[in-house]
LOLUMDO-42554 format. One record per residue (C-alpha): residue in three letters; residue number from 1; x, y, z. Coordinates in steps of 0.02 Angstrom, whole numbers. Each point is the difference from the previous one (the first is absolute). Layout:
BEGIN
+-----+-----+--------+--------+--------+
:   r :   k :      x :      y :      z :
+-----+-----+--------+--------+--------+
: ALA : NUM :      X :      Y :      Z :
...
+-----+-----+--------+--------+--------+
END
This chain:
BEGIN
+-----+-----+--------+--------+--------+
:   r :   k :      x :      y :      z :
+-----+-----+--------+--------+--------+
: UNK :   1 :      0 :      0 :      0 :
: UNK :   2 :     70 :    182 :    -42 :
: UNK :   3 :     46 :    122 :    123 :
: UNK :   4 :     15 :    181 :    -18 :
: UNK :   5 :    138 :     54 :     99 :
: UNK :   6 :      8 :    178 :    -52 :
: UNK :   7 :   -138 :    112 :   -100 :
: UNK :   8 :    -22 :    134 :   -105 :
: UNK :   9 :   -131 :    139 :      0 :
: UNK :  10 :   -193 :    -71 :    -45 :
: UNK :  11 :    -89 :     26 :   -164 :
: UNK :  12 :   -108 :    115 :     91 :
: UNK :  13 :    155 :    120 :     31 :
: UNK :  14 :     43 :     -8 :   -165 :
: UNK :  15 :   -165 :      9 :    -87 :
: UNK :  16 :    -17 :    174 :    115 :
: UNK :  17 :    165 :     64 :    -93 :
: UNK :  18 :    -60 :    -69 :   -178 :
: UNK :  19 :   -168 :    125 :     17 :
: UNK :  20 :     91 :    171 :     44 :
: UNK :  21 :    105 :    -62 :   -180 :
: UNK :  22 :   -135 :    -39 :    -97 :
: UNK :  23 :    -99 :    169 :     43 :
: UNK :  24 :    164 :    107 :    -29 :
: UNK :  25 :     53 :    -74 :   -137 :
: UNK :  26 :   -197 :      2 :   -109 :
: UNK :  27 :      5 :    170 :     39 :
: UNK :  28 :    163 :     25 :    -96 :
: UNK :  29 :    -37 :    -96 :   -157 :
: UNK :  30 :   -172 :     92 :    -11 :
: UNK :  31 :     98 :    172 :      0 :
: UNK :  32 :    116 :    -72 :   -135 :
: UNK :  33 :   -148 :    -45 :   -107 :
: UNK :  34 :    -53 :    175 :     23 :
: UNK :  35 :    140 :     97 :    -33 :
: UNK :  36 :    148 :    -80 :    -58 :
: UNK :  37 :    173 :     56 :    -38 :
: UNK :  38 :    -54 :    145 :    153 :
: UNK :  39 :    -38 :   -143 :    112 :
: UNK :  40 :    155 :   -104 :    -24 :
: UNK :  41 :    112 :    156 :     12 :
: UNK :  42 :    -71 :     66 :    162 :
: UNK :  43 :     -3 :   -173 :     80 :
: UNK :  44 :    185 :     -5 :    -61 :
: UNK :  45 :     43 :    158 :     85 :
: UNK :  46 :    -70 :    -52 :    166 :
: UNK :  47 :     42 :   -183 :     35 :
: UNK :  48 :    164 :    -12 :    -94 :
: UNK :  49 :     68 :    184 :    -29 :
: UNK :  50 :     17 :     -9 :   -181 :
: UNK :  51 :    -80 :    108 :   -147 :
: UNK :  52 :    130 :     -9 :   -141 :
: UNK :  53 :    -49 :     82 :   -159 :
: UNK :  54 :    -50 :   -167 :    -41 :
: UNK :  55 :    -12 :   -163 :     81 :
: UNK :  56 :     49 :   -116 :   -154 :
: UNK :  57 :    185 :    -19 :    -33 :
: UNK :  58 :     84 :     77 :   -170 :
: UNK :  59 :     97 :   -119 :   -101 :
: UNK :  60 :    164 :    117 :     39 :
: UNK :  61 :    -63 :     -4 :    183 :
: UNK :  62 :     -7 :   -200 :     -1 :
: UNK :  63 :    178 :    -10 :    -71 :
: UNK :  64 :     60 :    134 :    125 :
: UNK :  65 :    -40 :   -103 :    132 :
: UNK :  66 :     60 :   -161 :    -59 :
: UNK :  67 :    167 :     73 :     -8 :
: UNK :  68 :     10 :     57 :    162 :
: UNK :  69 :    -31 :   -190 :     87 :
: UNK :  70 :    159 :    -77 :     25 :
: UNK :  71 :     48 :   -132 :   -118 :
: UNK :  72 :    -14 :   -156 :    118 :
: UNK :  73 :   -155 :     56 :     60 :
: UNK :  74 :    -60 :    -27 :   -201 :
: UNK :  75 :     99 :   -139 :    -11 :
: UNK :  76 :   -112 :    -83 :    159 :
: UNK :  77 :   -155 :     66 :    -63 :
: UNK :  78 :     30 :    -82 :   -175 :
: UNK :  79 :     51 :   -173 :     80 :
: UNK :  80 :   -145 :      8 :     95 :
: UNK :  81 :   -131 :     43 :   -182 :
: UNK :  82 :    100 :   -127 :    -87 :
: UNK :  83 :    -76 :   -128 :    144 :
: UNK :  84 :   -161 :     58 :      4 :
: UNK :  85 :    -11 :     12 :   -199 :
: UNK :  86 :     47 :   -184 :    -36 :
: UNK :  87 :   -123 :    -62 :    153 :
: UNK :  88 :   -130 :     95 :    -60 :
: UNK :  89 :     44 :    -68 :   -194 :
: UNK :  90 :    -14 :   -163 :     53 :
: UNK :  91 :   -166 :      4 :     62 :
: UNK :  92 :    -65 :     98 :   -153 :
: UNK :  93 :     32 :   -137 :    -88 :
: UNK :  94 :    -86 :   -119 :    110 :
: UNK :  95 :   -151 :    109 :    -73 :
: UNK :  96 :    -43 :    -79 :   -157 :
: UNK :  97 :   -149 :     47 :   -135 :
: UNK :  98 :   -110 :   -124 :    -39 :
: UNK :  99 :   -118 :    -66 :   -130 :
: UNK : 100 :   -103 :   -177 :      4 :
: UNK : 101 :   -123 :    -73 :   -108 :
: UNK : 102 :   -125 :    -62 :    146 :
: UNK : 103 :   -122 :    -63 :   -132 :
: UNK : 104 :     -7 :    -22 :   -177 :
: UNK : 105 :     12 :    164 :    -71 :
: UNK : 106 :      0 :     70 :    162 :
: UNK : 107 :    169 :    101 :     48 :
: UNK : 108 :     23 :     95 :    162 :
: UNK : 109 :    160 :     80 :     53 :
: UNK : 110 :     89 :    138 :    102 :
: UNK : 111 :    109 :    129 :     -4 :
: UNK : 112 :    108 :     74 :    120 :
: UNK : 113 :    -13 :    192 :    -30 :
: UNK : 114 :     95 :    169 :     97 :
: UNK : 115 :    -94 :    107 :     65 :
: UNK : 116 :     33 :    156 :    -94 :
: UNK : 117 :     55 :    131 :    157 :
: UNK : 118 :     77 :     -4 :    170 :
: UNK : 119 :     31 :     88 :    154 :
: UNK : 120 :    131 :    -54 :    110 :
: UNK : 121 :     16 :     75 :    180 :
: UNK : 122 :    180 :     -6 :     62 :
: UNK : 123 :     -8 :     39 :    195 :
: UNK : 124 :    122 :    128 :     75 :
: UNK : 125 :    -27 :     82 :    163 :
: UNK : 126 :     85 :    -94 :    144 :
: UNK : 127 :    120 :    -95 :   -135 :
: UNK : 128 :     53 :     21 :   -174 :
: UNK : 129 :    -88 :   -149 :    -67 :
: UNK : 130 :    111 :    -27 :   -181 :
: UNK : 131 :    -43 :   -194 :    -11 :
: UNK : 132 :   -186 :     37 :    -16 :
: UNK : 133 :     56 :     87 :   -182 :
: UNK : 134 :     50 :   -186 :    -35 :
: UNK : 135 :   -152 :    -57 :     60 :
: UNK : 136 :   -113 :     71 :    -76 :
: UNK : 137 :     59 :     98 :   -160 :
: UNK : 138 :    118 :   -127 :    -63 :
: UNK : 139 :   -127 :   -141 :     23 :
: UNK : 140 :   -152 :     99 :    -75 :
: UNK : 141 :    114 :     47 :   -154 :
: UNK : 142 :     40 :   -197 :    -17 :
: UNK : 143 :   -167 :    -41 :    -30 :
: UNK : 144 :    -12 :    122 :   -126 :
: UNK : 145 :    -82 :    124 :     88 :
: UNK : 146 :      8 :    179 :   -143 :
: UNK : 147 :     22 :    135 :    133 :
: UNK : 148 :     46 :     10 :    165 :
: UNK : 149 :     10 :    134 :     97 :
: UNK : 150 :     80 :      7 :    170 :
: UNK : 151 :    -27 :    118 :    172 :
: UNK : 152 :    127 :      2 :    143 :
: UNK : 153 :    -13 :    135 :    116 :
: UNK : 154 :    150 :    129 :     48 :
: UNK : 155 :     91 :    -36 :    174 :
: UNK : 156 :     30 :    151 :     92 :
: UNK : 157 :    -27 :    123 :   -139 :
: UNK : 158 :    144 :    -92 :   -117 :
: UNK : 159 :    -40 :   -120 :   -142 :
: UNK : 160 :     48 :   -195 :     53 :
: UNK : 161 :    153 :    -13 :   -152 :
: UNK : 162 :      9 :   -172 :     23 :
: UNK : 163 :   -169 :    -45 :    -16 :
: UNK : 164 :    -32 :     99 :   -150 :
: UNK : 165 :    164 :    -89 :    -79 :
: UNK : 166 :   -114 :   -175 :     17 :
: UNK : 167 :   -164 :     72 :    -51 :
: UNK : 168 :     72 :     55 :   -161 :
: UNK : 169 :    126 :   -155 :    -14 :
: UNK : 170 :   -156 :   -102 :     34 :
: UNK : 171 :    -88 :     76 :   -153 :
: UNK : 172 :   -119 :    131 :     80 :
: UNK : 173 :    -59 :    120 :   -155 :
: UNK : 174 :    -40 :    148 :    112 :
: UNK : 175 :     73 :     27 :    173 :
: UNK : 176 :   -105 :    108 :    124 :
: UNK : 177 :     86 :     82 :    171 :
: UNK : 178 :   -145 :    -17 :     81 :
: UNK : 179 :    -73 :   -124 :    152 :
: UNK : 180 :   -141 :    -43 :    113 :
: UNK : 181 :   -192 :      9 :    -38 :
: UNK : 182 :     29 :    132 :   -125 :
: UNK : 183 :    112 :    -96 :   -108 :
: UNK : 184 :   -135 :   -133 :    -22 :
: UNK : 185 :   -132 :     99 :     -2 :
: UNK : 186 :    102 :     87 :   -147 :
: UNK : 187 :     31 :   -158 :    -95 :
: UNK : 188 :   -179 :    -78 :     11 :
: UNK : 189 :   -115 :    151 :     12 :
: UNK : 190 :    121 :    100 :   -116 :
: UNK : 191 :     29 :    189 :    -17 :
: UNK : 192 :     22 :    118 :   -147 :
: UNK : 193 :    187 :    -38 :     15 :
: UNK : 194 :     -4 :   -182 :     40 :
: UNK : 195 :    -80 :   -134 :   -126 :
: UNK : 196 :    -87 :   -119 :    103 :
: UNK : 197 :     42 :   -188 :     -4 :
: UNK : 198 :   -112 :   -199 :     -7 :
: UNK : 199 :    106 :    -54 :    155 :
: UNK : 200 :     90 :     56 :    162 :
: UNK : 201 :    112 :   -110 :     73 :
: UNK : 202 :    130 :      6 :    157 :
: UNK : 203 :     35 :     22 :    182 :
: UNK : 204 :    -49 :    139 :    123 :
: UNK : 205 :    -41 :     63 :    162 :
: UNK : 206 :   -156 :    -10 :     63 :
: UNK : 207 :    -83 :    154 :    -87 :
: UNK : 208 :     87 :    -59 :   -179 :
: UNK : 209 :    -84 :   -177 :     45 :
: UNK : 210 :   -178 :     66 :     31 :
: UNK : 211 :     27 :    110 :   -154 :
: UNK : 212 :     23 :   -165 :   -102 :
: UNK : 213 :   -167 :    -71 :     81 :
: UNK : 214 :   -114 :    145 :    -21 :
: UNK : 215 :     82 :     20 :   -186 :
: UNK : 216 :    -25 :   -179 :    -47 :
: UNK : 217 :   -143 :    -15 :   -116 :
: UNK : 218 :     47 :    160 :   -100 :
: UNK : 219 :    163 :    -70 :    -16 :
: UNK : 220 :     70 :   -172 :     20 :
: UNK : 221 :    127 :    -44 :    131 :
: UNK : 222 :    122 :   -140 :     39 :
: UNK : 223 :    -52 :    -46 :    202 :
: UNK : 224 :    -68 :     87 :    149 :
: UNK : 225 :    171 :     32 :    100 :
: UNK : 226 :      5 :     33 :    184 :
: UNK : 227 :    144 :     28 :    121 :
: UNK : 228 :    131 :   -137 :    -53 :
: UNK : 229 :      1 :   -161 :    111 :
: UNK : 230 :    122 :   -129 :     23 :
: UNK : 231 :    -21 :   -192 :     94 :
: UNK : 232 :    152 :   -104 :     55 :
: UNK : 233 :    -31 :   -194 :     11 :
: UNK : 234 :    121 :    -74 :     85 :
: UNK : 235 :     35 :   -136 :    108 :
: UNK : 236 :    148 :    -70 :    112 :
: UNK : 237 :    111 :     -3 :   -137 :
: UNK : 238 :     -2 :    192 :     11 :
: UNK : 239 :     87 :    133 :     63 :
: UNK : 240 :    -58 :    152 :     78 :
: UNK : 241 :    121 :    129 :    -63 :
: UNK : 242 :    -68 :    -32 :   -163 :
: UNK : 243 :   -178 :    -22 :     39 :
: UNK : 244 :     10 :    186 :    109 :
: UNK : 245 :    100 :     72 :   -165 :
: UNK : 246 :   -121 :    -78 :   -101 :
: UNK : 247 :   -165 :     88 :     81 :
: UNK : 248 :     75 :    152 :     46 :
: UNK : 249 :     76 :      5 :   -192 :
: UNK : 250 :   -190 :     24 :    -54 :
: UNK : 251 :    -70 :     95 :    145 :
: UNK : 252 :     98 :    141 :    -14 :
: UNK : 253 :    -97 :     45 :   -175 :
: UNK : 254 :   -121 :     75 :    105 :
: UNK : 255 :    -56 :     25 :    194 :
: UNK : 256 :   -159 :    -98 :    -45 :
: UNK : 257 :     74 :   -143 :   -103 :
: UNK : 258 :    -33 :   -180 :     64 :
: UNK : 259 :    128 :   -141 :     70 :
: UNK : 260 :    -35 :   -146 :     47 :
: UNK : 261 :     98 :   -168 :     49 :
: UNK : 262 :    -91 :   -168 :     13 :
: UNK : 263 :    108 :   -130 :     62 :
: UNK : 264 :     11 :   -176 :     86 :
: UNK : 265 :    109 :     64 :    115 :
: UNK : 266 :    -15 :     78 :    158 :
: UNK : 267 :    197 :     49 :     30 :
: UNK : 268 :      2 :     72 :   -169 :
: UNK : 269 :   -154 :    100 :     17 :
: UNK : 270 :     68 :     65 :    188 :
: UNK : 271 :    192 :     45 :    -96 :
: UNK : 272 :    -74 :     77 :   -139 :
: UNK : 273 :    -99 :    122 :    123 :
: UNK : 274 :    150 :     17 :     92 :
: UNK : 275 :    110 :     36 :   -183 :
: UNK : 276 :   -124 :    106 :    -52 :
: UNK : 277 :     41 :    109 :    144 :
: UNK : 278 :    188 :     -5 :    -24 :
: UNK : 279 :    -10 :     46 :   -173 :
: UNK : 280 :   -125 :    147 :     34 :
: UNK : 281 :    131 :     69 :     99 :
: UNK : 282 :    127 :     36 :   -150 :
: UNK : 283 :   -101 :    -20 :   -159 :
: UNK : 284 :    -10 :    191 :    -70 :
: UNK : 285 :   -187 :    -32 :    -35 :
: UNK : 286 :    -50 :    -51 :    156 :
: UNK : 287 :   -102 :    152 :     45 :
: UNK : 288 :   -124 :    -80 :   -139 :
: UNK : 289 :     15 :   -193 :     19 :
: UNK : 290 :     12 :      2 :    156 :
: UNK : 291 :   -176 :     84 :     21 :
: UNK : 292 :    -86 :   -118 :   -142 :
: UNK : 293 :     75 :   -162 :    112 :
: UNK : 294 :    -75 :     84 :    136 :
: UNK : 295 :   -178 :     33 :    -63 :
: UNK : 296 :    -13 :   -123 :   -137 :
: UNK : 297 :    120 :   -121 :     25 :
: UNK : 298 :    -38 :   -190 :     46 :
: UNK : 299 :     48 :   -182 :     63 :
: UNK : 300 :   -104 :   -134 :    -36 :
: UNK : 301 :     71 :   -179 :     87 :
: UNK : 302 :    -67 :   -167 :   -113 :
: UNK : 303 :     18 :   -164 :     54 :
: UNK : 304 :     39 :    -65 :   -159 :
: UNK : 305 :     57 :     50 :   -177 :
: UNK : 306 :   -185 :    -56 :    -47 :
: UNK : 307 :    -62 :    121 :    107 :
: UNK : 308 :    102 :    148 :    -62 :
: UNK : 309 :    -53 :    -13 :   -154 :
: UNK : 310 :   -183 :     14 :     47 :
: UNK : 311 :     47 :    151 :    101 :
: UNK : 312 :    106 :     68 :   -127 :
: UNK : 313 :   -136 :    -15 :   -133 :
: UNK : 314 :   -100 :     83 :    129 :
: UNK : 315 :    111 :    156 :    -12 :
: UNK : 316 :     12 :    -14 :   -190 :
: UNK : 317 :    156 :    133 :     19 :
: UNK : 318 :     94 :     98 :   -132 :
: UNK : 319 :    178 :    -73 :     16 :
: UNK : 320 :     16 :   -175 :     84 :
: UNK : 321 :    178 :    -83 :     78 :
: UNK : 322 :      5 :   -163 :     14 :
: UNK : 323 :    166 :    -38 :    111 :
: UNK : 324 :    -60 :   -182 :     50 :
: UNK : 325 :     89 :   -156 :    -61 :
: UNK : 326 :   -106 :    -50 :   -132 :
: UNK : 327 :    -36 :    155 :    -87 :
: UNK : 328 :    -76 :    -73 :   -147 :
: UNK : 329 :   -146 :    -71 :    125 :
: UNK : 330 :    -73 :    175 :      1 :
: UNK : 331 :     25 :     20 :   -183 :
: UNK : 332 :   -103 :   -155 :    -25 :
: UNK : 333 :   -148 :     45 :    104 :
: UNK : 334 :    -18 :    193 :     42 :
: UNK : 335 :   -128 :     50 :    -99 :
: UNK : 336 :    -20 :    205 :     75 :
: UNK : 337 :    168 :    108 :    -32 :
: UNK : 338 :     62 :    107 :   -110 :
: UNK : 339 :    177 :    -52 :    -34 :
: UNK : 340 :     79 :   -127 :     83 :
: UNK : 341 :    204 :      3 :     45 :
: UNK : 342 :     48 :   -161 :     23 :
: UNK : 343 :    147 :    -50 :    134 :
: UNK : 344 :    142 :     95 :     91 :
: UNK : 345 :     87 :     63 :   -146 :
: UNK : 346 :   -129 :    109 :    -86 :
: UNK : 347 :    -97 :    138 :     99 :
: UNK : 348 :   -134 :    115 :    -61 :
: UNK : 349 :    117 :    155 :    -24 :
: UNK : 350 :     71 :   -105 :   -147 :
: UNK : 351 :   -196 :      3 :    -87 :
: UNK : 352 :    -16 :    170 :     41 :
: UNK : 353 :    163 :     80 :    -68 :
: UNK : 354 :     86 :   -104 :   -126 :
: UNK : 355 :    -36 :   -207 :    -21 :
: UNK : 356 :   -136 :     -2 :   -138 :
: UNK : 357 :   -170 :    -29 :     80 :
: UNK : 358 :    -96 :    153 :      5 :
: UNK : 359 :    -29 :     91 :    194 :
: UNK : 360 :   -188 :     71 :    -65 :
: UNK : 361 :    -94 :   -135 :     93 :
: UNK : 362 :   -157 :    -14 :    100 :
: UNK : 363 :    -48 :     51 :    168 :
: UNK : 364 :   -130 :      0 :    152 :
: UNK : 365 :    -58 :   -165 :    -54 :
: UNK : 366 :    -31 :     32 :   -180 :
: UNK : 367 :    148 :   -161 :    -17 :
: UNK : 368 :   -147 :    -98 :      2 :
: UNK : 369 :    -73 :     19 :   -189 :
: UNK : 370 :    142 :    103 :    -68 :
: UNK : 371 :    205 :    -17 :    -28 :
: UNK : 372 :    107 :    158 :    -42 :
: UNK : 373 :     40 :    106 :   -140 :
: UNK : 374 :     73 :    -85 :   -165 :
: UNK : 375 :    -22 :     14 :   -184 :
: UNK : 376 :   -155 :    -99 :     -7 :
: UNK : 377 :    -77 :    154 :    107 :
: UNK : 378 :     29 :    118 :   -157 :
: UNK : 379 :    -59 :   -139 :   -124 :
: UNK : 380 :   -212 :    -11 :    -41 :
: UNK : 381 :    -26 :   -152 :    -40 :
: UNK : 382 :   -153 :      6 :   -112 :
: UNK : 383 :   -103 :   -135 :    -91 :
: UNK : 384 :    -50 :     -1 :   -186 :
: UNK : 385 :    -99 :   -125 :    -97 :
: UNK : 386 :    -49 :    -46 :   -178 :
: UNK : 387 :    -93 :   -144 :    -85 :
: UNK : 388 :    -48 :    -86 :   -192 :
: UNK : 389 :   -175 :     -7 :    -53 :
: UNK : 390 :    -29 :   -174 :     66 :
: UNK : 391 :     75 :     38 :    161 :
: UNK : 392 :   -126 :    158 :     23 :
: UNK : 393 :   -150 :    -85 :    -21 :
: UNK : 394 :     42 :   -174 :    110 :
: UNK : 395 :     58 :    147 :    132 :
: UNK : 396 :   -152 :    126 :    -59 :
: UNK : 397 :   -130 :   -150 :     52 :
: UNK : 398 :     64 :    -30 :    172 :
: UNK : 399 :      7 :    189 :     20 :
: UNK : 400 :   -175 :     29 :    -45 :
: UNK : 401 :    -74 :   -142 :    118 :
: UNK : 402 :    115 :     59 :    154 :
: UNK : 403 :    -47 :    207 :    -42 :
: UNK : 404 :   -182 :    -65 :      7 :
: UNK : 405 :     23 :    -79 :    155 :
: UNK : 406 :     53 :    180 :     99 :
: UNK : 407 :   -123 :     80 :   -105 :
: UNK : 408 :    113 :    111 :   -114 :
: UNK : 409 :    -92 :     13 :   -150 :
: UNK : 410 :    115 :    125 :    -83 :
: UNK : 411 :    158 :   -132 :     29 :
: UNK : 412 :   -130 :   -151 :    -86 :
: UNK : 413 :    -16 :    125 :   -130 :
: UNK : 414 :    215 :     34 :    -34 :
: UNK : 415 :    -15 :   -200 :     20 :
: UNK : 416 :   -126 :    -35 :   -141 :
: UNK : 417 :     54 :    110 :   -110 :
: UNK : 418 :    142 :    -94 :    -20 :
: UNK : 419 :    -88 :   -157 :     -2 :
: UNK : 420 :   -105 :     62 :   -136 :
: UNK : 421 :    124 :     85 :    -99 :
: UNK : 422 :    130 :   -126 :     -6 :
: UNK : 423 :    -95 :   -165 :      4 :
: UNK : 424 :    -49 :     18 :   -172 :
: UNK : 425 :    169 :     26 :    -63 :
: UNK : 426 :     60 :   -157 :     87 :
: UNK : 427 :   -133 :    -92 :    -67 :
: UNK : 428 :     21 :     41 :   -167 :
+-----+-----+--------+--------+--------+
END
């Protein structure tokens, strides 16, 4: 039987916090819709200091830029494309068009199709988030995706260099210094200066997240993302230095960001508390993880591996550890995640920076009916069908009887029209 031996705030906390966004942040997107390129420049001014003459990027500006990031920091950023690129290329073609004859004369197929415009959101703020260009630009742009357009917001009143070097080495058409609800309400709604796109897609704090929601509809979008959340499986086979650098790696993205530990093991659970407490007292970022272990961080103790996957499929978490001896167990039968790092010698810094797998992945549950970003997010796959003149009618007879049925006389009708039309030239 599972026992919690340390909690994080209720759902009834958090839903409190999720109204006071969702009120703020409707209020916003109506003024956009209202008054555009006004809007967007005054909420500029006040949340992030900025009002250039413009906030998209000049070609000269772009190049400007790029020269002044250091040369290994390019190098790095390229390595890391160059990873995500040939993961994401891979799975793209995994994706393959179809077309079967089902029938005699009766052919049915699909294709896999772009969708035509995107938005992507790369987060600033707190950190310079560069490997969300990768993410999200680089993949959209190898599925084919025409434009893409790309927000990051300015840090302090300066443009993040290095993140502008991988939204345009990524492949972003347009680059826009500009962040938070304004940036997608900019990109969705659009302005008089600012086309608007099919899709938004990316991370974000809370107000960029309930943007997305209230958005989606006008726009397509990739997931619902919430505060990022990280679970460490392990058992005795563990250590707790890594299991405390582990959570605390993840829960300093945020003072409301999740960790958890489930575990078979009593003396790791009680060391990792006790790491976790070590390593707060050096790590530069404690002033932020330290506060998310505090208010959302817990331990869950299993009795078995069987059990923690039931409890871990309970969670259905973002990024999932599995430092047990059988990793591979939880690859087998976890069904609720949404990316999975498997043994000591990966860790979910490597998904989120540099590896390959893409770090755009569900949250608050949502790991149970969705995975993360990837091509096949920018992909339609839509459904065509055609048919001979014998085909129609065997098909057109069935039709009629089942149209009949519901009592849609105006689908009988398309139905025995064709039975009509084309039964006399079979017969003939």
């Amino acid at each position: 039987m599972a026992t919690i031996l340390k909690q994080g705030k209720n759902d009834q906390e958090v839903q409190e916090a999720d109204v006071k966004v969702r009120e703020a942040v409707s209020e916003v997107l109506k003024n956009i819709e209202h008054n555009g390129d006004a809007e967007i420049r005054k909420l500029s001014e006040q949340y992030d200091k900025w009002s250039p003459e413009q906030f998209k990027l000049t070609d000269d500006q772009i190049q400007e830029i790029i020269a002044s990031v250091p040369e290994q920091t390019i190098s790095d950023i390229k390595f890391a494309q160059e990873q995500i690129r040939n993961f994401a290329e891979h799975q793209k073609a995994a994706l393959k068009d179809i077309e079967v004859e089902t029938l005699p004369g009766v052919f049915l197929g699909h294709k896999n199709i772009p969708v035509n415009s995107v938005g992507c959101y790369i987060p600033g703020g707190r950190y310079p988030m560069v490997a969300s260009s990768h993410m999200s630009v680089l993949t959209a742009k190898v599925a084919g995706v025409k434009r893409v357009i790309a927000c990051t917001p300015p840090i302090k009143g300066e443009i993040p260099s290095a993140t502008v070097a991988a939204m345009h080495l990524a492949g972003a058409d347009d680059i826009y210094i500009l962040g938070g609800i304004q940036a997608m309400g900019a990109m969705a709604i659009g302005t008089e200066t600012v086309e608007p796109v099919d899709m938004l897609v990316g991370p974000g704090n809370a107000f960029v997240a309930e943007a997305k929601r209230q958005l989606y509809g006008k726009v397509g979008i990739d997931l619902f993302a919430g505060p990022t959340e990280v679970l460490v499986i392990a058992d005795e086979t563990a250590d707790a230095e890594m299991v405390a650098t582990d959570l605390l790696g993840q829960a300093e993205h945020g003072p409301n960001s999740p960790a958890a530990l489930i575990t078979t093991s009593q003396t790791l659970a009680d060391e990792t508390v006790e790491e976790i407490e070590r390593q707060l007292e050096t790590l530069p970022t404690a002033d932020i993880a330290g506060v998310a272990w505090k208010d959302y961080g817990s331990i869950i103790l299993v009795d078995s591996l069987e059990e923690a996957v039931v409890e871990a499929d309970k969670l259905a978490y973002e990024h999932v550890e599995v430092l047990t001896e059988d990793p591979n167990y939880f690859l087998e039968n976890m069904t609720n995640y949404g990316a999975l790092f498997l043994g000591p010698e990966t860790n979910v810094a490597y998904g989120d920076k540099v590896i390959g797998t893409n770090h755009t992945l569900p949250t608050k549950k949502a790991a149970r009916y969705t995975g993360g970003l990837w091509v096949g997010k920018f992909l339609k796959t839509c459904t065509y069908q055609r048919t001979t003149p014998e085909a129609s009618v065997k098909i057109g007879e069935y039709a009629s009887r089942l149209c009949d049925i519901e009592g849609f006389k105006g689908h009988q009708a398309q139905a025995d029209l064709r039975v009509k039309r084309y039964s006399s030239l079979v017969n003939k």
